[in-house]
C-alpha positions in Angstrom: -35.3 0.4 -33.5 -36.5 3.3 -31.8 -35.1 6.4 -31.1 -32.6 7.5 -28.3 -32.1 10.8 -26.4 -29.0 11.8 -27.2 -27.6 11.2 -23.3 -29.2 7.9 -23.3 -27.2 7.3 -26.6 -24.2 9.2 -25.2 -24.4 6.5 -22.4 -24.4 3.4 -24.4 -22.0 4.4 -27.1 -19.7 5.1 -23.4 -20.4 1.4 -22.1 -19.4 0.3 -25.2 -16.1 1.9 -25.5 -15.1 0.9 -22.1 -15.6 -2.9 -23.0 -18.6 -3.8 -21.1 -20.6 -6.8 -22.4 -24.0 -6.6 -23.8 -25.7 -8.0 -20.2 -23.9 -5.4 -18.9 -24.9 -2.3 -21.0 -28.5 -3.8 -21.1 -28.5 -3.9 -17.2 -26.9 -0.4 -16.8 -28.6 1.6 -19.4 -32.1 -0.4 -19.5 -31.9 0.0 -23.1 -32.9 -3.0 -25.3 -31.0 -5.9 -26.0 -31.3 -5.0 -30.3 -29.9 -1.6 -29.3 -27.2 -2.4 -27.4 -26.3 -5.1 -30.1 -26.1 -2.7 -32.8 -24.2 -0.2 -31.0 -21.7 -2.8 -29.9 -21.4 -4.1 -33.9 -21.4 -0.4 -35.1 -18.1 0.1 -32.4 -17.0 -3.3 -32.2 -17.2 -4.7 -35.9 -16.2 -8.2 -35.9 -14.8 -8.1 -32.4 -18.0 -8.9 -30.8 -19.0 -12.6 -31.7 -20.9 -15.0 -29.5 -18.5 -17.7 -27.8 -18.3 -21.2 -28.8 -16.7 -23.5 -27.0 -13.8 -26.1 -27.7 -14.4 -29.0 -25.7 -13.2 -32.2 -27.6 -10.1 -31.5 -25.5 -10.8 -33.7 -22.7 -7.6 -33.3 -20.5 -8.1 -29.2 -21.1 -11.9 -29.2 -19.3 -10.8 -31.0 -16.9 -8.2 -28.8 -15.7 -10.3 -26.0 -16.0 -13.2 -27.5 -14.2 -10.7 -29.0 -11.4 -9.4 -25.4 -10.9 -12.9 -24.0 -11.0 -13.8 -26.5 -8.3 -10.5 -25.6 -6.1 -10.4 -21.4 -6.2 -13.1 -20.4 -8.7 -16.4 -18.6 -7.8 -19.8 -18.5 -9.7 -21.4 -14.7 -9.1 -24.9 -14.0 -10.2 -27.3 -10.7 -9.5 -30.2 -11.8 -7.2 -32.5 -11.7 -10.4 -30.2 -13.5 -12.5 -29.8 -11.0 -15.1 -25.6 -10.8 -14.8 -23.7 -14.0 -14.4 -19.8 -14.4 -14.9 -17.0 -16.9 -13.8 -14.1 -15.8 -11.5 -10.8 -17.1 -11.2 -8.5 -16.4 -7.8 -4.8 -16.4 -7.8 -2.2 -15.9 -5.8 -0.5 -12.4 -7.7 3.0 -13.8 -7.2 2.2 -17.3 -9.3 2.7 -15.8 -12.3 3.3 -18.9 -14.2 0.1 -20.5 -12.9 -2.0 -17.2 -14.2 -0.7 -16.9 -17.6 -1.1 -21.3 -17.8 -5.0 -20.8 -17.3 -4.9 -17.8 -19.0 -3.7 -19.7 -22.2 -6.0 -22.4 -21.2 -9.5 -20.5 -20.7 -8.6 -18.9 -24.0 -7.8 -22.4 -25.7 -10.9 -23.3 -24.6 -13.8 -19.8 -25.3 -11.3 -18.7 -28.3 -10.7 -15.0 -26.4 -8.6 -13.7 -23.6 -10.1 -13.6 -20.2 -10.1 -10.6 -18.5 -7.3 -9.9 -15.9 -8.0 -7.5 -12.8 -5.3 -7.1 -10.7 -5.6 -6.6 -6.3 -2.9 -6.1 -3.6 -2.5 -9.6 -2.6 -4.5 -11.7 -5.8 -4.9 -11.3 -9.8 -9.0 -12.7 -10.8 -9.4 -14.1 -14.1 -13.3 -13.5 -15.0 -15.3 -14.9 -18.1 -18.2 -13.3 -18.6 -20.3 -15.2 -20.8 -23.3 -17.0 -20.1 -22.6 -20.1 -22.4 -19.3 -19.9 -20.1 -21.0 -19.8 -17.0 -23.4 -23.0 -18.3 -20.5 -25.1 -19.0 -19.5 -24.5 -15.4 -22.5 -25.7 -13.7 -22.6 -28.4 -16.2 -19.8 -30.0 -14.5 -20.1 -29.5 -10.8 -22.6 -29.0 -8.2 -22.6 -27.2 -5.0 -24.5 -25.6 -2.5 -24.9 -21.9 -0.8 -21.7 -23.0 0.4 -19.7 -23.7 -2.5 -16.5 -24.5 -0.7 -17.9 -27.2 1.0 -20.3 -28.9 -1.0 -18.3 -28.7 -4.6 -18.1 -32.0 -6.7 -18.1 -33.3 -10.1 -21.6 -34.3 -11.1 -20.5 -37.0 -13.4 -18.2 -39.6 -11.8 -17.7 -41.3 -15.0 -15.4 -38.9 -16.3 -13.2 -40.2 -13.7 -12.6 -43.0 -15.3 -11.6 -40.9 -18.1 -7.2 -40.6 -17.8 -7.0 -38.1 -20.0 -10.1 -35.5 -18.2 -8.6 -36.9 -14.4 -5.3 -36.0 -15.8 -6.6 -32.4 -16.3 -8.6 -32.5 -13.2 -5.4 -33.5 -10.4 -3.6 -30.5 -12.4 -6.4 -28.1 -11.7 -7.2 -29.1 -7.7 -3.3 -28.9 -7.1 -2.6 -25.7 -9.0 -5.6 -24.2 -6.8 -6.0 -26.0 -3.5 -2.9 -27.5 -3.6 0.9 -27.4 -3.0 3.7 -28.5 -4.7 6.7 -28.1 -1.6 10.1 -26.9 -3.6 12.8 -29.1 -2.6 11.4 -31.4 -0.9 9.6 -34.5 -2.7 5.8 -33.6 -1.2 2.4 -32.8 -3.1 -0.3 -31.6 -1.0 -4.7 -31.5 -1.9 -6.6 -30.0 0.4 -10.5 -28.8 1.0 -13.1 -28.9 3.5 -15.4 -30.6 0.6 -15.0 -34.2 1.8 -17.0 -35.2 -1.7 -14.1 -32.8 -3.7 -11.3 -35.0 -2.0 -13.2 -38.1 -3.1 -13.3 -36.9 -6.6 -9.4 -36.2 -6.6 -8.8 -39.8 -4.8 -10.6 -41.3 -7.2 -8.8 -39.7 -10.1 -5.0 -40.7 -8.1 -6.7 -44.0 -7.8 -7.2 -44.6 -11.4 -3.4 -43.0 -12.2 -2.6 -45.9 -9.7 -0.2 -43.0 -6.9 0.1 -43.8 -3.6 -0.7 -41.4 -1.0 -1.5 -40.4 2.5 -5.1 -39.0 3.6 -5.3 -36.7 6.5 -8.4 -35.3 8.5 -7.8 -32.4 10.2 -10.9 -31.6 12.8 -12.3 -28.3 12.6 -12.7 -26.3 16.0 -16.1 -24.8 15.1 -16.2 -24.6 11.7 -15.9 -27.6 8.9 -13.3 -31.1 9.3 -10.0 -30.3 6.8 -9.5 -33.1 4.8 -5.7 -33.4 2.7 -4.6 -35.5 0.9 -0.5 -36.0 0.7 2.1 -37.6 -1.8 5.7 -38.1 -1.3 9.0 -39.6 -2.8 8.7 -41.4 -6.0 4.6 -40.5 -6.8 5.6 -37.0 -6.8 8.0 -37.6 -9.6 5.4 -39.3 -11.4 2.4 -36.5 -10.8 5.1 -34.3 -12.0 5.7 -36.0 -15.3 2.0 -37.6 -15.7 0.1 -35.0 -14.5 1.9 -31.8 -14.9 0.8 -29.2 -12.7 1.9 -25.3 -13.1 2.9 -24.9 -9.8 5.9 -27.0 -10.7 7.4 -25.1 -13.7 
């Protein structure tokens, strides 16, 4: 390894310390990525560890992926050197953030990171093999909001992932009305409400679909249950905005 000037070295053992990841100390300080590695092991020890993921839990990717898919944002540099996952929550569900909280953390075997705004708390992993899995199970284009979908349908024909999946898409694009028997999906990604109508489908629910035309700017398409299948999505599927 060769040798630093002591303010280059001043400014990685800094990153380090403030618990920036290696992409991001090797962006910053443009030193190499054997460098930054033995800095962060040297200050770290065994806290720094590649991530491996735990997904033989069907049921726990899918609500992961179906919240990704409702409120979560992929965010890349230009030249694809920094890439991380963002999570966006209301700040007052507070039982919905510390449920995917657990659940990310079930899942990468860490905590996510928490930052905390006026009005909305972001969960962010920032891990490449994180960011992979991800795009693994959804596509979208430049407009991710309206072109989201689950690249592989079969999994919807998978209870245990579509169980998952309804949880995620409710506890982010949905809405669970308090006192009143009503569960509302809704998106402008007509191929996202197919996914989630193809997972109630195979549940067997009844419900109500809704198209809402858009003046100038994308068709709103929601998706409604009432009365008894709301009991039932309660119990079956389980979703954190009902606890």
């Amino acid at each position: 390894m060769p040798r630093l000037a002591e303010e280059e070295k001043r400014n990685i053992i800094s990153a380090v310390r403030s618990g920036k990841s290696l992409c991001e100390i090797m962006h910053e300080t443009k030193a190499g990525k054997t460098t930054v590695y033995y800095y962060l092991r040297k200050i770290r020890g065994k806290k720094f560890k590649s991530l491996s993921l735990k997904l033989d839990n069907l049921e726990l990717v899918g609500e992961v992926i179906g919240f990704f898919a409702g409120d979560g944002r992929y965010a890349v540099t230009r030249n694809g050197w920094d890439r991380r996952i963002l999570f966006y929550f209301n700040k007052r569900e507070v039982p919905v953030i510390n449920h995917y909280r657990d659940s990310v953390e079930r899942l990468i075997g860490r905590q996510p990171t928490l930052m905390f705004r006026p009005a909305i708390t972001i969960m962010q992993i920032h891990a490449r093999v994180f960011c992979d899995f991800i795009l693994d199970y959804v596509s979208f284009g430049k407009r991710k909001v309206k072109t989201i979908t689950l690249r592989n349908k079969i999994l919807l024909k998978n209870r245990s992932f579509v169980k998952g999946f309804l949880r995620g898409l409710v506890d982010s694009d949905g809405y669970v009305r308090k006192g009143r028997k009503e569960i509302y999906f809704g998106s402008i990604s007509k191929k996202l409400v197919n996914d989630f109508i193809d997972g109630l489908n195979l549940l067997k629910f009844n419900y109500k679909i809704y198209t809402q035309t858009g003046r100038g700017y994308s068709d709103f398409y929601k998706v409604r249950l009432i009365d008894n299948d709301v009991d039932k999505f309660m119990s079956l599927v389980k979703p954190a905005k009902g606890l």
